[in-house]
PyMOL Python script that loads the backbone (N, CA, C, O; Angstrom):
from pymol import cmd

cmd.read_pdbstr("""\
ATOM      1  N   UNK A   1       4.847-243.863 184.532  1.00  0.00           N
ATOM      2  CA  UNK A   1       4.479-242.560 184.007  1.00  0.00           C
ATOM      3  C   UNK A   1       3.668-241.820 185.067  1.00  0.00           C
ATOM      4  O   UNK A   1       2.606-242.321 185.438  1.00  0.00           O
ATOM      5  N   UNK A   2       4.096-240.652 185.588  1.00  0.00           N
ATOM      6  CA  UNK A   2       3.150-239.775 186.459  1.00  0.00           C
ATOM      7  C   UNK A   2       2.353-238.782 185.422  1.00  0.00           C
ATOM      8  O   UNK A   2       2.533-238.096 184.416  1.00  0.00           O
ATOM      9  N   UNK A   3       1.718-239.033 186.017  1.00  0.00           N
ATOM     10  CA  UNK A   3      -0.078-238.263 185.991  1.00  0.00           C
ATOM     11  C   UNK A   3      -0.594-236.993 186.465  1.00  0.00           C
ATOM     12  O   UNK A   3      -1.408-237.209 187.363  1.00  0.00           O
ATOM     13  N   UNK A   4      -0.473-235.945 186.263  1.00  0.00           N
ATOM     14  CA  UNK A   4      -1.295-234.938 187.285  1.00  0.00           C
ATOM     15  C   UNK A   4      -2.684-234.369 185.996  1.00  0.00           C
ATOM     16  O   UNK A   4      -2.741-233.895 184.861  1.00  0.00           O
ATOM     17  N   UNK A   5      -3.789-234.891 187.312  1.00  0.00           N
ATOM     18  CA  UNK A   5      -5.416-234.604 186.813  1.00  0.00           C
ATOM     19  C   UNK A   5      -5.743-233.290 187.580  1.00  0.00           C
ATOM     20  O   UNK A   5      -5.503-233.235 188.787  1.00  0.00           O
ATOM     21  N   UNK A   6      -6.268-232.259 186.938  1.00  0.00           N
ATOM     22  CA  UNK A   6      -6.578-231.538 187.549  1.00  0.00           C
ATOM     23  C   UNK A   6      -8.266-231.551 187.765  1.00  0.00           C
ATOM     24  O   UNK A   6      -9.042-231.591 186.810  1.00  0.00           O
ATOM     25  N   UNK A   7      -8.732-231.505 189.304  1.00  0.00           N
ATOM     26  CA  UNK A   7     -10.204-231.836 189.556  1.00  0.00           C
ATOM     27  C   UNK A   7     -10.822-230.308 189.781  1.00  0.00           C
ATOM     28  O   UNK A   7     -10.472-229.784 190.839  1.00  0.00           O
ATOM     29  N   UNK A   8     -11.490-229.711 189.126  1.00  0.00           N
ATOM     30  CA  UNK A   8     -12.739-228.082 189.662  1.00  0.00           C
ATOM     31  C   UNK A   8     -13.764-228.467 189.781  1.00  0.00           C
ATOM     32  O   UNK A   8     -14.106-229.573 189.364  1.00  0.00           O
ATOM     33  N   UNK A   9     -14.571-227.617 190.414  1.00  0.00           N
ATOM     34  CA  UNK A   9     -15.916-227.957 190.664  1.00  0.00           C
ATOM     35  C   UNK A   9     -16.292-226.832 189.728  1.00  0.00           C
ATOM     36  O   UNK A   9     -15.472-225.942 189.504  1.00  0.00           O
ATOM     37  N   UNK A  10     -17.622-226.822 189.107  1.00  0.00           N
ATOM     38  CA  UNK A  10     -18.502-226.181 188.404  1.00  0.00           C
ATOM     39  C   UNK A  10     -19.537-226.127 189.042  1.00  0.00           C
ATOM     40  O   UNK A  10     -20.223-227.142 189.163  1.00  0.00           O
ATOM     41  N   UNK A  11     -19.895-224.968 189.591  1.00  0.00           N
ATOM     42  CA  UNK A  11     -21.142-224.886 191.081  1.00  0.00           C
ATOM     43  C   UNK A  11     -22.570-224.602 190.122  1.00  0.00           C
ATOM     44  O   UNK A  11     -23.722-224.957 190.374  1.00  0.00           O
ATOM     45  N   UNK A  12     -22.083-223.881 189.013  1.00  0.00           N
ATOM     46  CA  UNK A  12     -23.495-223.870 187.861  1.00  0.00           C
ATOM     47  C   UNK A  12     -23.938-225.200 187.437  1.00  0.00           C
ATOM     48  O   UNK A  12     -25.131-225.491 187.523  1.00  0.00           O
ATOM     49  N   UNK A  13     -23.269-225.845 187.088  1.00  0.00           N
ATOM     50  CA  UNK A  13     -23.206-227.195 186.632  1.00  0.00           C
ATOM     51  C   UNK A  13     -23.179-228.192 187.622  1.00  0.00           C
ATOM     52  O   UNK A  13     -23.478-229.340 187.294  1.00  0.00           O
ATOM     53  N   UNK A  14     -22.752-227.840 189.212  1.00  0.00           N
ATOM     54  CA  UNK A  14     -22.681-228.674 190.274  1.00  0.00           C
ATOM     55  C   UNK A  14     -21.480-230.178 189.687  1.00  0.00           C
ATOM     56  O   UNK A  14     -21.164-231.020 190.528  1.00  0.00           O
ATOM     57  N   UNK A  15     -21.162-230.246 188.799  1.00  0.00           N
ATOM     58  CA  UNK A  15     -19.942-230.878 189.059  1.00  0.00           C
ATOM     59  C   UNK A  15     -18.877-231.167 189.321  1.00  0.00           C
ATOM     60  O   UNK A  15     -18.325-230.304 190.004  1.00  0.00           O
ATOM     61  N   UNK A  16     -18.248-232.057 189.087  1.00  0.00           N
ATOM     62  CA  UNK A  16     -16.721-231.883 189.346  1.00  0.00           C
ATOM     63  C   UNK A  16     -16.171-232.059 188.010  1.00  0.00           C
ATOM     64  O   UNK A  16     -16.757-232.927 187.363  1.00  0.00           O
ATOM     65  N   UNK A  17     -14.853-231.260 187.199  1.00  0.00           N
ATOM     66  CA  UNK A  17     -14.616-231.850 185.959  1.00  0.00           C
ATOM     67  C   UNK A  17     -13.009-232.170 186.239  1.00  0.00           C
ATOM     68  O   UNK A  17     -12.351-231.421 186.963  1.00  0.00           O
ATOM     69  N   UNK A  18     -12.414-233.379 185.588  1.00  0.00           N
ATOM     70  CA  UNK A  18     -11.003-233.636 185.728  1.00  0.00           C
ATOM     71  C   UNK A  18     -10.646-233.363 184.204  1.00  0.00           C
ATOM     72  O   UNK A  18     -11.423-233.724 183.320  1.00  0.00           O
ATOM     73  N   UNK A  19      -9.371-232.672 183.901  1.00  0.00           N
ATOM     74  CA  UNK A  19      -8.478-232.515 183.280  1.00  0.00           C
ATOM     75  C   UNK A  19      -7.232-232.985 183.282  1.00  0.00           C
ATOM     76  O   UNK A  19      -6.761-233.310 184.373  1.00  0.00           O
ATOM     77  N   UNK A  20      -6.328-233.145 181.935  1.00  0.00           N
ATOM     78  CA  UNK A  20      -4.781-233.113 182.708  1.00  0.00           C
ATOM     79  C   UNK A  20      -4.218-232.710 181.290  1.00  0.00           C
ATOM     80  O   UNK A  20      -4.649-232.972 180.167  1.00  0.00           O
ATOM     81  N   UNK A  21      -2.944-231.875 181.765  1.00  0.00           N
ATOM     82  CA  UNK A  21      -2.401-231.269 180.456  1.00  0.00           C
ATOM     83  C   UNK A  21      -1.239-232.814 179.992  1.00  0.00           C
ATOM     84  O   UNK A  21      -0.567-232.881 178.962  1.00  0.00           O
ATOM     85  N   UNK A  22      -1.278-233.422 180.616  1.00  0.00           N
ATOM     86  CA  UNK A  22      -0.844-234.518 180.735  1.00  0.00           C
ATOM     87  C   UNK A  22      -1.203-235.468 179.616  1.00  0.00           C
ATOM     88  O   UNK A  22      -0.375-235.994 178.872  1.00  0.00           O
ATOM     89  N   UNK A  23      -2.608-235.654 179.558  1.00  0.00           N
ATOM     90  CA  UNK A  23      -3.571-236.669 178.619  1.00  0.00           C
ATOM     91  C   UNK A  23      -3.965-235.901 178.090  1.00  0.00           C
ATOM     92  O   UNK A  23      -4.740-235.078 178.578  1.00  0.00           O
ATOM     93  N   UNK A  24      -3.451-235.900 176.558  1.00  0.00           N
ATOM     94  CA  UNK A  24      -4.739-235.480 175.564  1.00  0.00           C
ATOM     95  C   UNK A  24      -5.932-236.191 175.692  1.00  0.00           C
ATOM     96  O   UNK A  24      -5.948-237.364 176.065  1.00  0.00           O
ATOM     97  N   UNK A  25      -7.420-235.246 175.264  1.00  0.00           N
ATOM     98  CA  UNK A  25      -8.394-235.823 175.195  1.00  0.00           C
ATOM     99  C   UNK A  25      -9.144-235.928 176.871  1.00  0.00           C
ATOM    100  O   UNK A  25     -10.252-236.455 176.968  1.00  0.00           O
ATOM    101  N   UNK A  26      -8.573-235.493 177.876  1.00  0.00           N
ATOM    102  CA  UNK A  26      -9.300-236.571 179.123  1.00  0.00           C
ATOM    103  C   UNK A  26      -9.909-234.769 179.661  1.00  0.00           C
ATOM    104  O   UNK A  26      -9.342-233.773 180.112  1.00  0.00           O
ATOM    105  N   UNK A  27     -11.420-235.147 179.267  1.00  0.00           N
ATOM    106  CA  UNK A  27     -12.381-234.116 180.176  1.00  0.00           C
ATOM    107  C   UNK A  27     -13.223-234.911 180.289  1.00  0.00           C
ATOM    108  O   UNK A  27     -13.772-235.404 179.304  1.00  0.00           O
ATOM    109  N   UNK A  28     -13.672-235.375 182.101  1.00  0.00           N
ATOM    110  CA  UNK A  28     -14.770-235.962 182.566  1.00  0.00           C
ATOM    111  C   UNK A  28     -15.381-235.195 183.365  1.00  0.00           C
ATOM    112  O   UNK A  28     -14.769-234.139 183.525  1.00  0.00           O
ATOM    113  N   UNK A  29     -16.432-235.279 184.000  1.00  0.00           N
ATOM    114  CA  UNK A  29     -17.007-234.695 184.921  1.00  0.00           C
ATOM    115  C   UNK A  29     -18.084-235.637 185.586  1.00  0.00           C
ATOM    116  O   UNK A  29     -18.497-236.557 184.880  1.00  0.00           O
ATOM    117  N   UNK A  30     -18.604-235.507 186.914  1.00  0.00           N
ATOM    118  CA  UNK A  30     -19.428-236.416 187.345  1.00  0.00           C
ATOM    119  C   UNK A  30     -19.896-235.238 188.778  1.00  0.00           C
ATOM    120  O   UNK A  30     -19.179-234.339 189.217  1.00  0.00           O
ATOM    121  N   UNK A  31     -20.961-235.527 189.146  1.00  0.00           N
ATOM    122  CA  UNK A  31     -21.947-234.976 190.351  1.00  0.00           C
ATOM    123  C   UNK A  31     -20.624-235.390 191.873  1.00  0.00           C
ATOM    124  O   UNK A  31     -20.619-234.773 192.939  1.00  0.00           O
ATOM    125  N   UNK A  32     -19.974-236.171 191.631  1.00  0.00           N
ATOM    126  CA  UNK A  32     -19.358-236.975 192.894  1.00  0.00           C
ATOM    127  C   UNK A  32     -18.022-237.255 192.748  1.00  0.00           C
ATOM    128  O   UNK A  32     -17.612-238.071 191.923  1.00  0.00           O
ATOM    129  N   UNK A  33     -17.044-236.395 193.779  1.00  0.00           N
ATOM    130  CA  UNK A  33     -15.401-236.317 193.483  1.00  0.00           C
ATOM    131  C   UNK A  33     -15.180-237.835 193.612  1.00  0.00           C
ATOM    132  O   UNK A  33     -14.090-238.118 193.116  1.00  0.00           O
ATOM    133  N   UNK A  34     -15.806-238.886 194.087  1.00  0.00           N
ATOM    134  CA  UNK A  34     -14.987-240.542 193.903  1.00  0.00           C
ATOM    135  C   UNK A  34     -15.526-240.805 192.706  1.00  0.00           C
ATOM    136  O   UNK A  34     -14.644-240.866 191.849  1.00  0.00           O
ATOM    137  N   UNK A  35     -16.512-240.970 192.321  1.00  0.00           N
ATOM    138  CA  UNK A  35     -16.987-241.090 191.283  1.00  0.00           C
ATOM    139  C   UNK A  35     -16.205-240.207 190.183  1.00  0.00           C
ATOM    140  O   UNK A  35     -15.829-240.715 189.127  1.00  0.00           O
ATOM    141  N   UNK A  36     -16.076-239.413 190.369  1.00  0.00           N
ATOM    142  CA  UNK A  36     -15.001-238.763 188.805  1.00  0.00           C
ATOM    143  C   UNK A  36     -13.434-239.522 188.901  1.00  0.00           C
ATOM    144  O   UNK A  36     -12.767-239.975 187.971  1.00  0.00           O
ATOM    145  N   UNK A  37     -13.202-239.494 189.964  1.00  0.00           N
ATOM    146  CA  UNK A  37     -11.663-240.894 190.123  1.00  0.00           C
ATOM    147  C   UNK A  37     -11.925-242.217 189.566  1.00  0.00           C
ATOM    148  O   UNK A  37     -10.979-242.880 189.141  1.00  0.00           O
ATOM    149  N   UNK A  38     -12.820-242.552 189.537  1.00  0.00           N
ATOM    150  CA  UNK A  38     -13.113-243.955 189.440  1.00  0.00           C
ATOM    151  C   UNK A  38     -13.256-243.774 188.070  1.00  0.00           C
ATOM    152  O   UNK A  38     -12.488-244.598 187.573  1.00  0.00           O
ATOM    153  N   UNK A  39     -13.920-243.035 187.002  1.00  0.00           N
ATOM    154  CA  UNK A  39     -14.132-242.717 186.074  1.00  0.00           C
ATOM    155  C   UNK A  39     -12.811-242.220 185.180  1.00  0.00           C
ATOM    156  O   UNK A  39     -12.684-242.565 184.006  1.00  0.00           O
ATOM    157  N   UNK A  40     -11.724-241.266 185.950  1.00  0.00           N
ATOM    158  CA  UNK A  40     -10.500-241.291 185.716  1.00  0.00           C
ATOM    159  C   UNK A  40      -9.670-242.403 185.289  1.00  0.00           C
ATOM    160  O   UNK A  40      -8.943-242.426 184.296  1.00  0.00           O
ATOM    161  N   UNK A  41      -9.851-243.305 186.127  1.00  0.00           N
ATOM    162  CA  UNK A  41      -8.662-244.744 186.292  1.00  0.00           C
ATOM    163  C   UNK A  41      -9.379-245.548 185.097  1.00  0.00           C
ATOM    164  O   UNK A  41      -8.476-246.197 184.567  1.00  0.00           O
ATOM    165  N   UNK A  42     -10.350-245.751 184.564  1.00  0.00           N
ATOM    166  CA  UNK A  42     -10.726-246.171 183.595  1.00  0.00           C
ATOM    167  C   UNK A  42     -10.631-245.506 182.390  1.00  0.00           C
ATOM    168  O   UNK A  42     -10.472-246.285 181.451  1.00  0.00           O
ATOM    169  N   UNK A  43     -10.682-244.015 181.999  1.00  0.00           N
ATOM    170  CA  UNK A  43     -10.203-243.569 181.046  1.00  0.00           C
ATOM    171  C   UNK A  43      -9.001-243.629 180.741  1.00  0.00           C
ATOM    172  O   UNK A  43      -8.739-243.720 179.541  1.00  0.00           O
ATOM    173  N   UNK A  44      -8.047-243.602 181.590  1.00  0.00           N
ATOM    174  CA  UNK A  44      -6.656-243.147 181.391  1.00  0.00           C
ATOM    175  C   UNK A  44      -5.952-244.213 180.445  1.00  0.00           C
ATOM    176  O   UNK A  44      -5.517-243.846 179.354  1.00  0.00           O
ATOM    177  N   UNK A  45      -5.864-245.250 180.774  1.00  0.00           N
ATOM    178  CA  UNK A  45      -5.284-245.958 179.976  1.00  0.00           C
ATOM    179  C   UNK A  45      -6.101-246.235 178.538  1.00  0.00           C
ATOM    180  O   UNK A  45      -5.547-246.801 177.595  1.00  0.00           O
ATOM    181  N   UNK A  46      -6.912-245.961 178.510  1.00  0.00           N
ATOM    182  CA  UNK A  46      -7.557-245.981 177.170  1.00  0.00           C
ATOM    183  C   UNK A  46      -7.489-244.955 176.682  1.00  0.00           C
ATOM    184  O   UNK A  46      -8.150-245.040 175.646  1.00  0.00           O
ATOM    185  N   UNK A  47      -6.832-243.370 176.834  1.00  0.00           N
ATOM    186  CA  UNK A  47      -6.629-242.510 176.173  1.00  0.00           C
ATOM    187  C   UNK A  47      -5.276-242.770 176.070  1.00  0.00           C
ATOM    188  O   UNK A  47      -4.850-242.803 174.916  1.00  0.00           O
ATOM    189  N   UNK A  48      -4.395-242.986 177.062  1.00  0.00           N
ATOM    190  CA  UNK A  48      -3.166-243.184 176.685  1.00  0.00           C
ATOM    191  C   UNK A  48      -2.567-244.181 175.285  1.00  0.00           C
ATOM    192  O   UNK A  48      -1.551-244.057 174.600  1.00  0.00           O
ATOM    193  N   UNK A  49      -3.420-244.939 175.251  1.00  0.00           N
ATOM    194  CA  UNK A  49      -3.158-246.030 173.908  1.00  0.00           C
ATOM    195  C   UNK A  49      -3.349-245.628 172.886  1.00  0.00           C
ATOM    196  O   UNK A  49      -2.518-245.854 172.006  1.00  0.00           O
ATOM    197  N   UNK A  50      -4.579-244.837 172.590  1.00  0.00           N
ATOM    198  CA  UNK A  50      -5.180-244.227 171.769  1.00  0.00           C
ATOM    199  C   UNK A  50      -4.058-243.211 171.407  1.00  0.00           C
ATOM    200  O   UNK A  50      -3.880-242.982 170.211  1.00  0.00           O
ATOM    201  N   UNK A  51      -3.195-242.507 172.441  1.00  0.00           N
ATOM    202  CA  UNK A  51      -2.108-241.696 171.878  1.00  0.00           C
ATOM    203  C   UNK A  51      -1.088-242.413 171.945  1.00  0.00           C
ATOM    204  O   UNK A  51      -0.102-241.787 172.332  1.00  0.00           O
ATOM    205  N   UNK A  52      -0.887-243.670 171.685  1.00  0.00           N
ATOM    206  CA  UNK A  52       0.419-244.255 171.651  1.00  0.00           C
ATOM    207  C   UNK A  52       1.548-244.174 172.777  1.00  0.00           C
ATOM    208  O   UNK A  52       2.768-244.010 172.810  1.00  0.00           O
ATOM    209  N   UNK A  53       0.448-244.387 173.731  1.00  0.00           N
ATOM    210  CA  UNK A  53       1.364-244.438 174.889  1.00  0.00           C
ATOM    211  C   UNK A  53       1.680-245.893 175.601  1.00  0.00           C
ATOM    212  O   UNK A  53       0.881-246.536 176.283  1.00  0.00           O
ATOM    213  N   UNK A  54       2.770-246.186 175.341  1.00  0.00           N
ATOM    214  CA  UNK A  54       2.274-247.761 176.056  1.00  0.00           C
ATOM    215  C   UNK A  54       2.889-247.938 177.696  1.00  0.00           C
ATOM    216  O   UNK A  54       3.289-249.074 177.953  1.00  0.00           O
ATOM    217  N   UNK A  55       2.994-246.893 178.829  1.00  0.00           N
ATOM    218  CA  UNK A  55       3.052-247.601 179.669  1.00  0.00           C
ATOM    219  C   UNK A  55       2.472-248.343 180.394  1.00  0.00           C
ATOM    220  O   UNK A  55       1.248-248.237 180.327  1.00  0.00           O
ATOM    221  N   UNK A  56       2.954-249.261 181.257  1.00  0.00           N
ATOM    222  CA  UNK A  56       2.870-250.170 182.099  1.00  0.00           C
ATOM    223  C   UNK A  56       2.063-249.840 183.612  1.00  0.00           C
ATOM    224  O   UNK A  56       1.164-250.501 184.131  1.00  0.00           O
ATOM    225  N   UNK A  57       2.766-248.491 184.149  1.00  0.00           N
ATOM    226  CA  UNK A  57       2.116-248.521 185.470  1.00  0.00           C
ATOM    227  C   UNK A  57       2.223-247.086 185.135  1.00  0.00           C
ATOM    228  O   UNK A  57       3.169-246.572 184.539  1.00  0.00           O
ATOM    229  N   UNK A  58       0.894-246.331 185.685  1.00  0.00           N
ATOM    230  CA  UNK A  58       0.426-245.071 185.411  1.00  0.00           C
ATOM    231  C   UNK A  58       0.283-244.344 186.710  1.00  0.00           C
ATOM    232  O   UNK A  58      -0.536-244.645 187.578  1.00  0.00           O
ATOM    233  N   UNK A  59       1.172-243.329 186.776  1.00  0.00           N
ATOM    234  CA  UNK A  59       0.683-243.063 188.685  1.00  0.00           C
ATOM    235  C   UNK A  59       0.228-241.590 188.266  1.00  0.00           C
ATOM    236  O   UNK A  59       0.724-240.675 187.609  1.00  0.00           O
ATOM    237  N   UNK A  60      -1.649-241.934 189.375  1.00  0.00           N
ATOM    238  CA  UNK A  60      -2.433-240.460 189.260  1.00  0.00           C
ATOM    239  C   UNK A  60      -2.295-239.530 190.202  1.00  0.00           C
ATOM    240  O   UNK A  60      -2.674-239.823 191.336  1.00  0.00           O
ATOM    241  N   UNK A  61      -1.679-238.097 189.930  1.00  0.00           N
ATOM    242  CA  UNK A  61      -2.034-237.557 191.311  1.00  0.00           C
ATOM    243  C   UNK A  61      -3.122-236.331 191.015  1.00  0.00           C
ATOM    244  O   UNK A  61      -2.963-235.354 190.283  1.00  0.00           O
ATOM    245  N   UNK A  62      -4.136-236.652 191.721  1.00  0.00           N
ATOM    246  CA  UNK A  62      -5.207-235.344 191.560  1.00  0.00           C
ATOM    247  C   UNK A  62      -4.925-234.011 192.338  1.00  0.00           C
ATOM    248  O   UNK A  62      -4.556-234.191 193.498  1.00  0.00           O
ATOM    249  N   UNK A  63      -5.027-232.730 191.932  1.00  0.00           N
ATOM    250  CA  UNK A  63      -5.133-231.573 192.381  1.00  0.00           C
ATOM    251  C   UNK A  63      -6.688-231.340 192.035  1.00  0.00           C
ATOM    252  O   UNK A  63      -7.308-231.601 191.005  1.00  0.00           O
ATOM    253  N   UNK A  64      -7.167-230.676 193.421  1.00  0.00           N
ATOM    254  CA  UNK A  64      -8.588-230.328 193.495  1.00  0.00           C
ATOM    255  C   UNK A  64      -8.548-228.559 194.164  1.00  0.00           C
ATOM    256  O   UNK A  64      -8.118-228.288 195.286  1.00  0.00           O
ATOM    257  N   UNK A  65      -8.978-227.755 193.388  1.00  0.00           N
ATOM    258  CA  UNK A  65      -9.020-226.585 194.348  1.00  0.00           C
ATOM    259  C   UNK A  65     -10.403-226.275 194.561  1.00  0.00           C
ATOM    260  O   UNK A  65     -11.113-226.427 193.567  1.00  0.00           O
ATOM    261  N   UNK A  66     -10.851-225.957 195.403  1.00  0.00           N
ATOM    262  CA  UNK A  66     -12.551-225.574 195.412  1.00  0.00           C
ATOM    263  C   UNK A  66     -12.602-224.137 196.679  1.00  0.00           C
ATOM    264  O   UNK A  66     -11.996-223.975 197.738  1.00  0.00           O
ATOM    265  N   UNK A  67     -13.646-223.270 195.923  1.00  0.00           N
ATOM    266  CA  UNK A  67     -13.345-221.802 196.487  1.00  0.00           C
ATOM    267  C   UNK A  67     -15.104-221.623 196.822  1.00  0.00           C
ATOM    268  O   UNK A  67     -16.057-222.236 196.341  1.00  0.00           O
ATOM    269  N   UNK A  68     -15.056-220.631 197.741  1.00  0.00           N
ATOM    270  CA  UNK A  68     -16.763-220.647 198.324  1.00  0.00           C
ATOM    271  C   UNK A  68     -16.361-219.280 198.894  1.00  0.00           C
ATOM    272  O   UNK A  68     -15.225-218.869 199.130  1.00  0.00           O
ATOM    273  N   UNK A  69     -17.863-218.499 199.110  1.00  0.00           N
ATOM    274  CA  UNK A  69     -17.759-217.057 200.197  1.00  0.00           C
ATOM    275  C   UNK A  69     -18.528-217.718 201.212  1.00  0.00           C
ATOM    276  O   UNK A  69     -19.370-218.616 201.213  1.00  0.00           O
ATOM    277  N   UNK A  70     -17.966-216.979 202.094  1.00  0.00           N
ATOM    278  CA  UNK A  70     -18.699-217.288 203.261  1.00  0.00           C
ATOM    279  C   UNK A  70     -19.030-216.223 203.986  1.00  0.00           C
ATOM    280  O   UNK A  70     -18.006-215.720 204.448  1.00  0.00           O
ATOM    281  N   UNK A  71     -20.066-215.606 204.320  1.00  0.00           N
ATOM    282  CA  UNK A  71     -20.332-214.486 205.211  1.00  0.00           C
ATOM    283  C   UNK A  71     -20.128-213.812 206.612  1.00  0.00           C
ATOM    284  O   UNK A  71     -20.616-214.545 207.471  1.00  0.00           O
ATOM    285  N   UNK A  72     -19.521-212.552 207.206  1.00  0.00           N
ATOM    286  CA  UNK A  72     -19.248-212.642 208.386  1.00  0.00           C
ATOM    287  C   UNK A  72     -20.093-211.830 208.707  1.00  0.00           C
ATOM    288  O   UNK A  72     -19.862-210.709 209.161  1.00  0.00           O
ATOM    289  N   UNK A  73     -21.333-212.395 208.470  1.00  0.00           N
ATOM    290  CA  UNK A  73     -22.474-211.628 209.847  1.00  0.00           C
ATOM    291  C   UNK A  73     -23.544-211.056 209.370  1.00  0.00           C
ATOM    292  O   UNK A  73     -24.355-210.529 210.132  1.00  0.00           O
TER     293      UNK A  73
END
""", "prot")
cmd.dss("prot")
cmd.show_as("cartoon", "prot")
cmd.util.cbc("prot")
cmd.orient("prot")
């Protein structure tokens, strides 16, 4: 089963939050983009069951977009 998590940063909040229209239920967030993966790979299959999903091998792919100004001068 493929996976797409979507990762934003929240600069008010300073986190990172993962989504996926993929998994019902999966909003995490954590201070630290490995740390919200790591936190990912442990939810996933426990939401997936919870929706009656029973696969076997789960492949994640994260999309991260992150946007900033930067000043010229």
């Amino acid at each position: 089963m493929k996976c797409i998590i979507n990762v934003t940063w929240d600069s008010d909040a300073a986190v990172y939050i993962a989504t996926s229209e993929n998994i019902p239920g999966l909003v995490l967030e954590s201070g630290s983009f490995d740390a919200l993966i790591e936190k990912v790979r442990v939810a996933v299959p426990e939401l997936l069951q919870l929706n009656n999903n029973k696969a076997e091998v789960i492949d994640l792919t994260f999309l991260s977009e992150r946007h900033c100004l930067v000043s010229n001068g």
